[in-house]
MIMAR-553841 format. One record per residue (C-alpha): residue number from 1; x negated, z, y. Coordinates in Angstrom, 3 decimals, always signed. Layout:
BEGIN
<rec i="NUM" x="X" z="Z" y="Y"/>
...
//
This chain:
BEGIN
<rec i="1" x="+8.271" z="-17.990" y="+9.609"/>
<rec i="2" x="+8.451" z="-17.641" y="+5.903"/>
<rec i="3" x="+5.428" z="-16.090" y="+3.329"/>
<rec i="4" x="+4.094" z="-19.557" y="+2.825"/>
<rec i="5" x="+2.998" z="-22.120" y="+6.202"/>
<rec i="6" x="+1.328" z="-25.350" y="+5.977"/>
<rec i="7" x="+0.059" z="-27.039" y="+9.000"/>
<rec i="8" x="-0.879" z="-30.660" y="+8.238"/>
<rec i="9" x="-1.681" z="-30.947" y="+12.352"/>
<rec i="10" x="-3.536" z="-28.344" y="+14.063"/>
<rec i="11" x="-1.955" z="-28.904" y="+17.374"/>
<rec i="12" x="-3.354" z="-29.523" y="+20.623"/>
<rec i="13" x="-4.860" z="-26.201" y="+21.348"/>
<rec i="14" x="-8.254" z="-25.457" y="+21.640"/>
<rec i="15" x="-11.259" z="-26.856" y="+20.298"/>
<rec i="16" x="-10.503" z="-29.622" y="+18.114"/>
<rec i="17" x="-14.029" z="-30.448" y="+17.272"/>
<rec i="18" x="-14.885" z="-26.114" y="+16.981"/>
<rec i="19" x="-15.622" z="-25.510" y="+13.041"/>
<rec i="20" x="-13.162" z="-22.921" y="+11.678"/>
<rec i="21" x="-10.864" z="-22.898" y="+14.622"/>
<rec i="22" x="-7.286" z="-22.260" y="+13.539"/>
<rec i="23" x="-4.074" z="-24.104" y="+14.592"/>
<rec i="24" x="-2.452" z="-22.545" y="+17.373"/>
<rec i="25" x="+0.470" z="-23.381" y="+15.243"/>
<rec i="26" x="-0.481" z="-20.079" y="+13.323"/>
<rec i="27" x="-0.784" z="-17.979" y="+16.885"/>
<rec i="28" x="+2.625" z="-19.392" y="+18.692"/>
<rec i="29" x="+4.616" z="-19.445" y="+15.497"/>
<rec i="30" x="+3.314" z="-15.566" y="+14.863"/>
<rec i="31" x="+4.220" z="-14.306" y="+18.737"/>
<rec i="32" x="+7.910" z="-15.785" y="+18.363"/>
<rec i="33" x="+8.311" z="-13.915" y="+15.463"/>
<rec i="34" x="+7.571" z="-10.743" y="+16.006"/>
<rec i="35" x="+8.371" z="-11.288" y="+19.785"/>
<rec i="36" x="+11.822" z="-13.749" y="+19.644"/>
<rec i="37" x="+13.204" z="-12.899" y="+23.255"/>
<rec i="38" x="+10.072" z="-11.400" y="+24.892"/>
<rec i="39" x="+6.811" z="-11.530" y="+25.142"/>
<rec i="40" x="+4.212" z="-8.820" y="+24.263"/>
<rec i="41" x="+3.000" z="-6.164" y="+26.461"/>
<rec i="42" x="-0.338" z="-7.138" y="+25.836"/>
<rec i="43" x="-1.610" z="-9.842" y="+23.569"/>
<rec i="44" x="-5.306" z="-9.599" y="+22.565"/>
<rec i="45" x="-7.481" z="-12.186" y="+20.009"/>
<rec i="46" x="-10.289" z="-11.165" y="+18.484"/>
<rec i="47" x="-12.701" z="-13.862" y="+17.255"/>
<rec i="48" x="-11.348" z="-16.323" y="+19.594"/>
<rec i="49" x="-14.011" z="-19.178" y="+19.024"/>
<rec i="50" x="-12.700" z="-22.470" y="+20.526"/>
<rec i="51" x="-10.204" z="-21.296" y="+22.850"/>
<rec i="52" x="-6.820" z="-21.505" y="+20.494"/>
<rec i="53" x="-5.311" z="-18.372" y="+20.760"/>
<rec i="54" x="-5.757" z="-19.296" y="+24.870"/>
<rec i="55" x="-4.409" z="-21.980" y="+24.981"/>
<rec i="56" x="-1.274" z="-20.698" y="+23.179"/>
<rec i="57" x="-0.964" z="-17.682" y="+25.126"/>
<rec i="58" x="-0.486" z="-19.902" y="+28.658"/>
<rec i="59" x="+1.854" z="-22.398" y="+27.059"/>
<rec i="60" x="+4.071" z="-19.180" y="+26.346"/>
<rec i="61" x="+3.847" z="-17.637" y="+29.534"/>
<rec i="62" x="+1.426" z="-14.493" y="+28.194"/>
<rec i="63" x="-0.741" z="-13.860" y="+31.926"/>
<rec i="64" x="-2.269" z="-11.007" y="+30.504"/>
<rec i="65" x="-4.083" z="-12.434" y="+27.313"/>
<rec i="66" x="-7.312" z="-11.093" y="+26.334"/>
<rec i="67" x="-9.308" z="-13.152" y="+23.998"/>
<rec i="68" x="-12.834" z="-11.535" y="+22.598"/>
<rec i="69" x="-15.688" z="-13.398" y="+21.009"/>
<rec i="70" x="-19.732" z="-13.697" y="+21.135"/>
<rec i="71" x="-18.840" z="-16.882" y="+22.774"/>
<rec i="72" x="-17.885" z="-15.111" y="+26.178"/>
<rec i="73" x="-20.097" z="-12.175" y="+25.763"/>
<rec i="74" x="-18.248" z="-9.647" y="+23.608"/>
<rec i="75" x="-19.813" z="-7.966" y="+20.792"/>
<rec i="76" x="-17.148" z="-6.668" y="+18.109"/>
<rec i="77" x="-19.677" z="-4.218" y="+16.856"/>
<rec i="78" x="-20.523" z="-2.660" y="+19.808"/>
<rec i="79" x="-18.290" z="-3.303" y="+22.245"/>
<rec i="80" x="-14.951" z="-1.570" y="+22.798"/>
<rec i="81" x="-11.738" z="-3.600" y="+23.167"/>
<rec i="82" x="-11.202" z="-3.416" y="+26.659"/>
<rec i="83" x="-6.739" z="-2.880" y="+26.287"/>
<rec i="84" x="-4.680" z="-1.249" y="+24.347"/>
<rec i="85" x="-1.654" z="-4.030" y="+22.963"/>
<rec i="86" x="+1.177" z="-4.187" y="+20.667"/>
<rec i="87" x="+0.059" z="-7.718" y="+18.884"/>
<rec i="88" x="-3.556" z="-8.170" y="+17.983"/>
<rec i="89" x="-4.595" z="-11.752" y="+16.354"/>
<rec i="90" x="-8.142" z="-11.848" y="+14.421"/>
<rec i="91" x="-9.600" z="-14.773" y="+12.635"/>
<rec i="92" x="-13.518" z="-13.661" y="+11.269"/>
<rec i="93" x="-15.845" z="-15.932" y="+10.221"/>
<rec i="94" x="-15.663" z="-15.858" y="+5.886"/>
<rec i="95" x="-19.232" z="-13.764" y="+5.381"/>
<rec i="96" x="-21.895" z="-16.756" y="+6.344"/>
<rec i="97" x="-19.619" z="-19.902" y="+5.514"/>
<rec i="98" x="-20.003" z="-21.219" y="+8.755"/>
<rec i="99" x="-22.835" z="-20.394" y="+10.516"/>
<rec i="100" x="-21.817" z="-20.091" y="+13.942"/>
<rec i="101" x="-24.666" z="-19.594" y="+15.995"/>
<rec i="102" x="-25.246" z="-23.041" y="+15.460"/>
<rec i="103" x="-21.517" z="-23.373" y="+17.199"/>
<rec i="104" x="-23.094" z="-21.415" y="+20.287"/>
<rec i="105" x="-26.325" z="-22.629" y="+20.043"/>
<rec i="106" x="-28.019" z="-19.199" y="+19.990"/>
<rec i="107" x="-28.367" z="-16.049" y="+17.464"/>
<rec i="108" x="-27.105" z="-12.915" y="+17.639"/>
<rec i="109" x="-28.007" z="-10.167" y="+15.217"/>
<rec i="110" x="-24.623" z="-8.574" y="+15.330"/>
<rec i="111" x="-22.521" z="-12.371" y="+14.323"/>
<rec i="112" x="-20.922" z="-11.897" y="+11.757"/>
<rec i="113" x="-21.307" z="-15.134" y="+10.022"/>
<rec i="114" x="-25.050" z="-14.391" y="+9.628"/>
<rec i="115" x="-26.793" z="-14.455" y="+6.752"/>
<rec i="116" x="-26.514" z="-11.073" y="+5.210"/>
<rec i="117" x="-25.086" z="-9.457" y="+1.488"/>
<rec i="118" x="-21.451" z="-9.246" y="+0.909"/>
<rec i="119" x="-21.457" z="-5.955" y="+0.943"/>
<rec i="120" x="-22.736" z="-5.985" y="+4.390"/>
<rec i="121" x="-20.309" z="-8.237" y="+5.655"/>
<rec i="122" x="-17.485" z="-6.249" y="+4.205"/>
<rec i="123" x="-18.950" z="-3.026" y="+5.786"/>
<rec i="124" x="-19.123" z="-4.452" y="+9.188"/>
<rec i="125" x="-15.592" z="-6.281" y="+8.450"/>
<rec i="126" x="-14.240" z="-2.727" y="+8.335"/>
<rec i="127" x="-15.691" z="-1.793" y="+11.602"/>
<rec i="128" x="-14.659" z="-3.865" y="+13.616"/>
<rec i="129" x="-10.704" z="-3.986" y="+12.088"/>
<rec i="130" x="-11.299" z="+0.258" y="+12.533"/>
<rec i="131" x="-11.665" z="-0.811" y="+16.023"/>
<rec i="132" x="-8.505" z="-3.089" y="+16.407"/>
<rec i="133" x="-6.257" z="-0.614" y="+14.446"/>
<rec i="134" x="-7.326" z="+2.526" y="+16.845"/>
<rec i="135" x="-6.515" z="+0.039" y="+19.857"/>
<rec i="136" x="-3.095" z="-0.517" y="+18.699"/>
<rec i="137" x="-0.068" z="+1.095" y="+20.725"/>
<rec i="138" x="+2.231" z="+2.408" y="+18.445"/>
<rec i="139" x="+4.336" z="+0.277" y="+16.898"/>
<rec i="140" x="+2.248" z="-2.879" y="+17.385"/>
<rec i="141" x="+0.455" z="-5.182" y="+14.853"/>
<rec i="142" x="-2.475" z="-6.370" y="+13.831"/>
<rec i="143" x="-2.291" z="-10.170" y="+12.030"/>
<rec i="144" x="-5.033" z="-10.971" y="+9.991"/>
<rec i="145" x="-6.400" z="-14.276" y="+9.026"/>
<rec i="146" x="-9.036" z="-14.726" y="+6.418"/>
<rec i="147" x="-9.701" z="-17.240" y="+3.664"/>
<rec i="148" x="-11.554" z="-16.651" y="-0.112"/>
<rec i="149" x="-14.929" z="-17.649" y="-0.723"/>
<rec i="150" x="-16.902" z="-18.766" y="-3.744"/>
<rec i="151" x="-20.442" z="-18.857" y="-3.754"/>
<rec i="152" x="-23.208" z="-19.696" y="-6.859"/>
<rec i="153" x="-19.913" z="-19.538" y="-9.575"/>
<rec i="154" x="-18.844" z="-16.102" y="-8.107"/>
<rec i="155" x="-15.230" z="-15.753" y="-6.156"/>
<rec i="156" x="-15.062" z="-13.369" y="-3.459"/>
<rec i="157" x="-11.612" z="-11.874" y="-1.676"/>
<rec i="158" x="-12.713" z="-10.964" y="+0.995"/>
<rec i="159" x="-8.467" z="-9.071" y="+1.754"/>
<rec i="160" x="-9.312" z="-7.283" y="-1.580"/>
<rec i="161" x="-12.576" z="-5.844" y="-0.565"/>
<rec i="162" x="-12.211" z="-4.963" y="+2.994"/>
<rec i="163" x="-10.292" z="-1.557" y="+4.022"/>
<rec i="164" x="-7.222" z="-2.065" y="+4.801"/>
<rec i="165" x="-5.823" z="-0.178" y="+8.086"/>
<rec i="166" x="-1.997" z="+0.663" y="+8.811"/>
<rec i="167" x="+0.967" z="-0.475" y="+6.973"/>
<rec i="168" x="+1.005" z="-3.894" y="+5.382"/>
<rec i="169" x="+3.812" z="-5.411" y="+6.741"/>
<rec i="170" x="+3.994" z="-9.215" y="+5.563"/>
<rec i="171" x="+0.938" z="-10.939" y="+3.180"/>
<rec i="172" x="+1.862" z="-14.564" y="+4.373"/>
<rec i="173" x="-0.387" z="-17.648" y="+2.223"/>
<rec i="174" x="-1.730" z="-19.861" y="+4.510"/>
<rec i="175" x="-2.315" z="-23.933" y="+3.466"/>
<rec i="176" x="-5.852" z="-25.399" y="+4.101"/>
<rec i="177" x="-6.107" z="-29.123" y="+5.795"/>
<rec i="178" x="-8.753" z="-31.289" y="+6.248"/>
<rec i="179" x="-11.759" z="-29.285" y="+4.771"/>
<rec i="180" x="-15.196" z="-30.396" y="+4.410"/>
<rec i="181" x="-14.396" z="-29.749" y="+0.823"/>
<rec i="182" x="-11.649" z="-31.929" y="+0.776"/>
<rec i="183" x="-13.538" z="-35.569" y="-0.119"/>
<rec i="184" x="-15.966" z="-33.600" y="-2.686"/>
<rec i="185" x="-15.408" z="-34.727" y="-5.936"/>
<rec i="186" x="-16.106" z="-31.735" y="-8.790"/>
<rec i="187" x="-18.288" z="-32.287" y="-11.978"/>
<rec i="188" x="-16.523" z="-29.347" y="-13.449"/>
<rec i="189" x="-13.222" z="-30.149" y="-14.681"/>
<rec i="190" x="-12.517" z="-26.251" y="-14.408"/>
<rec i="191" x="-13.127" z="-25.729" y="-11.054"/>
<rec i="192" x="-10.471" z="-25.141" y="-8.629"/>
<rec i="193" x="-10.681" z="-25.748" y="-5.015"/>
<rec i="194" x="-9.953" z="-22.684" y="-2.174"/>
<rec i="195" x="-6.735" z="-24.403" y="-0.451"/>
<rec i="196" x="-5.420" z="-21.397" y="+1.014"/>
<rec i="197" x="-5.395" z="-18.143" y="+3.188"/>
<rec i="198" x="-4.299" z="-14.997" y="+3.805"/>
<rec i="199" x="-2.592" z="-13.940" y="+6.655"/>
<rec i="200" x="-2.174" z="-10.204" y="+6.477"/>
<rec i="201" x="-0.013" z="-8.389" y="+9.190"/>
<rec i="202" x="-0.065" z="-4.864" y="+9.330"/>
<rec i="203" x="+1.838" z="-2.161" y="+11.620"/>
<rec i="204" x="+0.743" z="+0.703" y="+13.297"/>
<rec i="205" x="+3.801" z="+3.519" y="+12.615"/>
<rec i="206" x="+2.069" z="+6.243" y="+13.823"/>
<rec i="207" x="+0.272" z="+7.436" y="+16.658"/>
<rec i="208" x="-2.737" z="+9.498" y="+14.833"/>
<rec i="209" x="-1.608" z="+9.175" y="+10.954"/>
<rec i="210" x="-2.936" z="+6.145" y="+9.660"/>
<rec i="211" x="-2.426" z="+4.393" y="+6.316"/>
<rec i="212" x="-5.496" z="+2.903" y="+4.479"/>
<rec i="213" x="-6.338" z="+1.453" y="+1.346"/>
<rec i="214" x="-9.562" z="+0.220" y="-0.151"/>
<rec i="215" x="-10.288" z="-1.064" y="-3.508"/>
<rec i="216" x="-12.726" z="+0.604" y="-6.097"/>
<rec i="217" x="-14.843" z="-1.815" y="-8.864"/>
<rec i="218" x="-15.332" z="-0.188" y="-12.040"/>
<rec i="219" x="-16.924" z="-0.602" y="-14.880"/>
<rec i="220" x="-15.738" z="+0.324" y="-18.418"/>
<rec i="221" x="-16.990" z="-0.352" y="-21.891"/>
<rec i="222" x="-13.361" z="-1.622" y="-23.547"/>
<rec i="223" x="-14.900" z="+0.574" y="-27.019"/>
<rec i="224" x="-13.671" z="+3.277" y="-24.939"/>
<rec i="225" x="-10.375" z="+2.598" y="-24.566"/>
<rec i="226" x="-7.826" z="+4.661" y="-26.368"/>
<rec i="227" x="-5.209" z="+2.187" y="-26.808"/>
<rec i="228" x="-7.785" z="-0.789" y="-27.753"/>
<rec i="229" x="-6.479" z="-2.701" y="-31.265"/>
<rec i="230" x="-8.885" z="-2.890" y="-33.694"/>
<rec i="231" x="-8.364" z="-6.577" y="-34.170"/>
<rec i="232" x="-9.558" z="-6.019" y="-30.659"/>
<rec i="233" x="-12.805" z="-4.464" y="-31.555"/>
<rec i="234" x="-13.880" z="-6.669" y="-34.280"/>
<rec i="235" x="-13.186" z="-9.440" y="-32.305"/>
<rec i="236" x="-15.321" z="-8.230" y="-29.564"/>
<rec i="237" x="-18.437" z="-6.809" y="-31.967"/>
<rec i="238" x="-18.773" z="-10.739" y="-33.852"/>
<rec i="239" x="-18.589" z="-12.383" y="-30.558"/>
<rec i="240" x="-21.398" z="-9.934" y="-29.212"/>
<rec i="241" x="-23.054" z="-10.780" y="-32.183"/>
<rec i="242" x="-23.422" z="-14.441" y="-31.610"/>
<rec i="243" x="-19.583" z="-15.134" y="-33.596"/>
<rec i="244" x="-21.137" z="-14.809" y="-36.773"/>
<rec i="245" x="-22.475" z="-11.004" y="-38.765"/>
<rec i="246" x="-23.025" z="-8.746" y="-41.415"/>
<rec i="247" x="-20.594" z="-6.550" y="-41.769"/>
<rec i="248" x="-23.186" z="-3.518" y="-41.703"/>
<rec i="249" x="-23.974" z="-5.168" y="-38.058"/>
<rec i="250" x="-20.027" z="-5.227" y="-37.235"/>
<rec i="251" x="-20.150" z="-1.442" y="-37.973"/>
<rec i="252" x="-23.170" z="-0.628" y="-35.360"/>
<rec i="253" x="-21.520" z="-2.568" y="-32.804"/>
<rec i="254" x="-18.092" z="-0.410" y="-32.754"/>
<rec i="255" x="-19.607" z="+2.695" y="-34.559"/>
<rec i="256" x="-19.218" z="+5.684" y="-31.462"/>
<rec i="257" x="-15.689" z="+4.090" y="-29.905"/>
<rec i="258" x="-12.966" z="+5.952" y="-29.374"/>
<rec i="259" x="-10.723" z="+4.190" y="-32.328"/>
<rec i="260" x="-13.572" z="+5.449" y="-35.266"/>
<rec i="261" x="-13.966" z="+8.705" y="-33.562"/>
<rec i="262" x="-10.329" z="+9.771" y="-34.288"/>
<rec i="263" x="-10.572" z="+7.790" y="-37.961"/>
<rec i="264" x="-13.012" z="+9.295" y="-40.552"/>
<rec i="265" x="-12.104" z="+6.183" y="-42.345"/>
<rec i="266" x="-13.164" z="+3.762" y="-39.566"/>
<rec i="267" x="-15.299" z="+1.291" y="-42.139"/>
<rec i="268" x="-12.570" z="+0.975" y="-44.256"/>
<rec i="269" x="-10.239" z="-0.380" y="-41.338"/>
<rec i="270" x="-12.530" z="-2.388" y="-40.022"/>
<rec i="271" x="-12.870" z="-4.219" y="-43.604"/>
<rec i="272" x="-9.123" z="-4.689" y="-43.373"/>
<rec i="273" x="-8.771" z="-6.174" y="-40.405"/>
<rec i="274" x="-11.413" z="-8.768" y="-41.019"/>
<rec i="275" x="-9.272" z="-9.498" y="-44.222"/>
<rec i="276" x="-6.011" z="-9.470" y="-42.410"/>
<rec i="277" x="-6.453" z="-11.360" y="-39.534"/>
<rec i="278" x="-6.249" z="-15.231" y="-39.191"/>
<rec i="279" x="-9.451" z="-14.503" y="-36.632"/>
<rec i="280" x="-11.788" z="-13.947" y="-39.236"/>
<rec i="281" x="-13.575" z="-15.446" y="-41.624"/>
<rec i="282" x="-15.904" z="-14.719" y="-44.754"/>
<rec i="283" x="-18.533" z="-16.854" y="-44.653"/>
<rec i="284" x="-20.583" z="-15.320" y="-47.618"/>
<rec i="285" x="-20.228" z="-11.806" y="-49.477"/>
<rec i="286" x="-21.072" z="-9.486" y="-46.358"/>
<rec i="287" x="-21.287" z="-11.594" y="-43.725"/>
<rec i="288" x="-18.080" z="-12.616" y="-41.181"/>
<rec i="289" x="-17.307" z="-14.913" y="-38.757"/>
<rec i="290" x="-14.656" z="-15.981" y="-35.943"/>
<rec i="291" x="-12.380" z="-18.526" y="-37.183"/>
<rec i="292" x="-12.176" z="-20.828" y="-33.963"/>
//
């Protein structure tokens, strides 16, 4: 197994016709290699939808499979995992891409794939891979399979967002075949199509210590920044200004950074790098624009 797979075929396993269902491809080429000349102590799948990670399990010889889903009754909110194991498979729904109580044919408030805010999904993302980590044996593993999402011009990632629990072992990309998305032709030339996934594996090296990492959004205003150029700033106050300004305007806009704080003669730079810089452009006595 190398850090980039491709899987024209999904194989014979499972569901064929089950939306979202991964090739078992993924699930048998994962178990031989992290089990070459065995075969785990316990093997569990969480999110099994059409019966994949199944169907792999009995072609290896696994007997003692578990494989968790709404489908047969378990709830990964609220239900406990029912084993401890050293290899742990999970493939969520992407937030609400799929819908899948239209798979089952009935709702259930605690899917998943409802409809619901990111930031919901995320939180109850982190639950439920809380609940796979803590179910670990020491030593064992926890691969991870999740794809990006776009929605209304915005990308989400959903590996950057969530928590992440234990050690981060392998971050393995993942090709896409034969998505819905795949015969759609794109008005905007700019827009590039999601043809990939993660496939995250991380290790549990310690009984009670546990490694996690989550990611923090920020927001900064860049006229705070001590090592911002001032080519920088003037750039930034004529494009806020509609790429065209008075130079008295161009002085509101950065007046209060960090850059004129420290420089009592802050107007008189400002001037000079309007005059210096190919960027810029006098359009009348007092007034500058961006040259592009």
């Amino acid at each position: 197994m190398k850090s980039i797979i491709s899987y024209p075929e999904r194989g014979h396993w499972g569901n064929s016709a089950y939306r979202g269902n991964c090739s078992g491809h993924v699930i048998k080429d994962l178990l031989q290699q992290f089990f070459p000349n065995t075969i785990p102590k316990r093997f569990v799948e969480v999110f099994s939808g059409g019966g994949t990670g199944q169907d792999v399990a009995k072609e290896l010889g696994i007997t003692n499979s578990v494989h968790l889903d709404l489908n047969t009754g378990w709830n990964a909110l609220k239900d406990e995992i029912p084993f401890g194991s050293d290899f742990v498979f999970s493939h969520p729904p992407y937030w609400s891409i799929i819908q899948y109580e239209f798979q089952r044919g009935s709702y259930d408030p605690d899917d998943l794939s409802n409809v619901m805010s990111y930031e919901e999904f995320i939180e109850k993302l982190d639950k439920v891979n809380a609940k796979i980590y803590q179910s670990l044996m020491n030593g064992g593993r926890h691969a991870f399979l999740v794809g990006d999402v776009r929605r209304k011009g915005r990308y989400y990632s959903i590996i950057k967002d969530m928590t992440w629990f234990g050690s981060l072992e392998s971050h393995i990309i993942k090709a896409q075949h034969n998505c819905l998305s795949d015969s759609k032709q794109y008005a905007n030339n700019n827009f590039v199509p999601i043809v990939h996934e993660h496939l995250l594996v991380f290790k549990k090296n310690h009984v009670w210590m546990v490694q996690m990492k989550n990611t923090v959004t920020k927001t900064f205003d860049l006229r705070q920044f001590n090592n911002i150029t001032w080519r920088d700033l003037v750039q930034g106050a004529v494009e806020w200004l509609g790429g065209q300004a008075k130079l008295e305007q161009i002085y509101k806009v950065i007046e209060g950074s960090k850059k004129t704080v420290k420089n009592k003669h802050w107007k008189e730079k400002i001037r000079q790098t309007l005059q210096m810089h190919d960027d810029f452009v006098s359009i009348e006595r007092g007034v500058w624009g961006l040259n592009y």
